[in-house]
N, C-alpha and C positions, 0 to 999 in steps of 0.2 A: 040432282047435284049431290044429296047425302049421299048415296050408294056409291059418286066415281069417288069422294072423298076418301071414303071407308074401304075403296079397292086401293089405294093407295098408298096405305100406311104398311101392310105387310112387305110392298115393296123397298120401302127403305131399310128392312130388316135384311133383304135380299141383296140390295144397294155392298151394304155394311159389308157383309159375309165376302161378296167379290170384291171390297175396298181390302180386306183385310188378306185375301189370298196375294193381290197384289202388292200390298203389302212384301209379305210373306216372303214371293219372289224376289223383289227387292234387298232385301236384307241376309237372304241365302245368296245373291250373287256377292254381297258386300262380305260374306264371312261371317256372318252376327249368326250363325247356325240356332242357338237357342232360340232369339227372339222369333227366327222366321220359325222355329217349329211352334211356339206359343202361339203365335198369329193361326196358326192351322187351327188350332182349339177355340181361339178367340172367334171364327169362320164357323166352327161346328156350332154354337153359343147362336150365333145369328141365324142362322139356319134354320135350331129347333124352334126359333123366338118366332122366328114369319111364320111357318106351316100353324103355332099355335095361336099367334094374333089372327091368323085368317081367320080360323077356324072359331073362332071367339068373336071378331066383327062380321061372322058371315059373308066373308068376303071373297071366298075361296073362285079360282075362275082357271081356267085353262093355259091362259093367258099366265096365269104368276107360276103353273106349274113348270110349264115353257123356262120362263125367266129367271126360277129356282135352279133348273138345272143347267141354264148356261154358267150361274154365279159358281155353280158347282163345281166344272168344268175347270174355273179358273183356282178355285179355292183346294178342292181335293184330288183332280186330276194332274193343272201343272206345277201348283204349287209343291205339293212332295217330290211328283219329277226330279224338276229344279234343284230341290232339295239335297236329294238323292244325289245327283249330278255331280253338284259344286261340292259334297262331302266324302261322295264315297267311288264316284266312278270317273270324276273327271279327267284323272289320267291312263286311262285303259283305251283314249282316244273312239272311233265308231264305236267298241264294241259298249262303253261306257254306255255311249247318247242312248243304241237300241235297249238295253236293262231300266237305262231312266226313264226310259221313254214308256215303259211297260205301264206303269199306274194310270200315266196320261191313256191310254189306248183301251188299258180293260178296262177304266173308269167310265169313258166318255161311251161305249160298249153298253157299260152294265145301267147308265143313264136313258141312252136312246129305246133298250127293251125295259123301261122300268114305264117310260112314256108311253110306252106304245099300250104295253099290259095294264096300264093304270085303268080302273074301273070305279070313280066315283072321286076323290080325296080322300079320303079314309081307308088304311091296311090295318088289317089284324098281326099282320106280320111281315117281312119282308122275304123275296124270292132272291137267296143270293147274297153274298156280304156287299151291306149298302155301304155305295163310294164314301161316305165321313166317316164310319167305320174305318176302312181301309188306310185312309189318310194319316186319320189318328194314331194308329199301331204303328207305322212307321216314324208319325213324329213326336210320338211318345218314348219310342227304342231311343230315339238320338237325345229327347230330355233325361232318359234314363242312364243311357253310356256316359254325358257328359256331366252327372251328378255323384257319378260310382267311384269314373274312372279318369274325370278331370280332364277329358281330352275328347276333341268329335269324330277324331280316325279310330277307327277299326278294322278289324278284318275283313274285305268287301265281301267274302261269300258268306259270312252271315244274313247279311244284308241283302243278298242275291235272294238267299233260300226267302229272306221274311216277302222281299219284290214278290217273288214267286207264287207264294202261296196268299196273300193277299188277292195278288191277280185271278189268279184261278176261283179261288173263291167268290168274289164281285160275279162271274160269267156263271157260276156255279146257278142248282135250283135249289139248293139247301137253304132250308127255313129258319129265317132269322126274326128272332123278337123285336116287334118294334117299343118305342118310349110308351109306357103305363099312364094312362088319363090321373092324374094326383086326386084320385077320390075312393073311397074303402067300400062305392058301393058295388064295384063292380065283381067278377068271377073270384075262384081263391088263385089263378094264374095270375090275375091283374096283380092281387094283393101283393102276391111273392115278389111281384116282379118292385111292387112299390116298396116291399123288406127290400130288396137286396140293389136298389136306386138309394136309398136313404143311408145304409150302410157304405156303400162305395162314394157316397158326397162325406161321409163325416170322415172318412179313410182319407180322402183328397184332399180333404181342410185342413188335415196334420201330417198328413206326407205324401203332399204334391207329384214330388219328384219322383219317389221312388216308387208309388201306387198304380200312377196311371200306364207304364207298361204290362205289369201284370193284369189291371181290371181290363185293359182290352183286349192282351190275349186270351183269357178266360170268355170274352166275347167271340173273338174267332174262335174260336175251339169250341164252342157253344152249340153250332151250326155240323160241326164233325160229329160231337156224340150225339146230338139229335140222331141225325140221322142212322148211327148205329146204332141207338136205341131200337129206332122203327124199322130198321133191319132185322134185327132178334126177335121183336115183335111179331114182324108177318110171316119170318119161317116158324115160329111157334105156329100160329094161325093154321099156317099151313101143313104142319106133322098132326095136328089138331085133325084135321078133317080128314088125313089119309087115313088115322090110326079107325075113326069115325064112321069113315065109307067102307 
């Protein structure tokens, strides 16, 4: 009886996340564009809470992984959609629904191979820009636009290119860092990673609005110069051993 207890508390964290994408939806068909973009954040917040209440009551099961990324589905897949939709494409008629429809599609995509590839609960890293990721940079841009520029319309192909590369990113194999265990005893990667977690929380407690677009496109673009990094690295490597042989 402790253990179904104790498998069930992470689930209300999961509960939340999908209460709040709906949410989310809700409030994007009503016009409230900010509040539905906050709720995507309030969504990511519940998200990291269950993965680390599991992982802290030992509770972790197949089952909640499952269940995580249905809530996900709803919270970062049609949530932003929607979003997207009602703010920037709804009057482009078809061609609008297929562009919004893009996060819902490479989301639920980059969820089903994340299930499949999943080996244990625990990742060193992620394979790909993970779907809250994704959500958030888009609904970070619209808290951003309408904090700068006092208004939620924009220019749509901004908004296409950010769709865009989002997307492709999520399907991508590029390695993405995942959240730092909150303890100093781990690697010096960990550590930085807990420098530069603790500096972007004190940046968002004094500017919200204007922070969190830039802290997560510096996240997507994270994933880009990795991988350029380890580009340059392995033709080094490899002028290394012709110069060699």
């Amino acid at each position: 009886m402790v253990k179904v207890s104790r498998s069930i508390v992470p689930s209300f964290f999961t509960i939340g996340n999908m209460f709040c994408g709906f949410l989310s939806i809700i409030y994007a068909f009503e016009s409230n564009y900010t509040l539905a973009a906050w709720l995507i954040f309030a969504s990511a917040f519940l998200d990291t809470m269950d993965g680390k209440v599991a992982r802290f009551t030992k509770s972790a099961s197949q089952f909640g992984v499952e269940y995580d990324s249905l809530a996900d589905v709803v919270s970062f897949g049609f949530a932003p959609s929607a979003l997207m939709y009602e703010l920037y494409f709804k009057s482009m008629g078809m061609i609008g629904v297929m562009v919004s429809f893009l996060p819902l599609l490479f989301g639920s995509i980059r969820l089903a191979r994340f299930n499949a590839q999943l080996k244990g609960f625990d990742k060193s890293y992620f394979s790909g820009l993970p779907i809250p990721a994704a959500a958030l940079t888009l609904a970070s841009f619209v808290i951003f636009q309408i904090h700068y520029f006092g208004t939620p319309h924009a220019e749509p192909r901004i908004m296409l290119a950010l769709i865009f590369v989002v997307s492709v990113l999520m399907v991508s194999t590029l390695r993405y860092e995942t959240m730092p265990n909150l303890s100093l005893k781990g690697s010096m990667l960990d550590k930085l990673k807990i420098f530069c977690l603790l500096v972007g929380a004190i940046m968002l407690v004094i500017y919200p609005r204007q922070i969190l677009f830039p802290l997560m496109s510096i996240y997507v673009l994270s994933g880009l110069f990795g991988w350029i990094i380890k580009l340059f690295k392995t033709n080094d490597t490899l002028q290394e051993k012709k110069i060699e042989s």
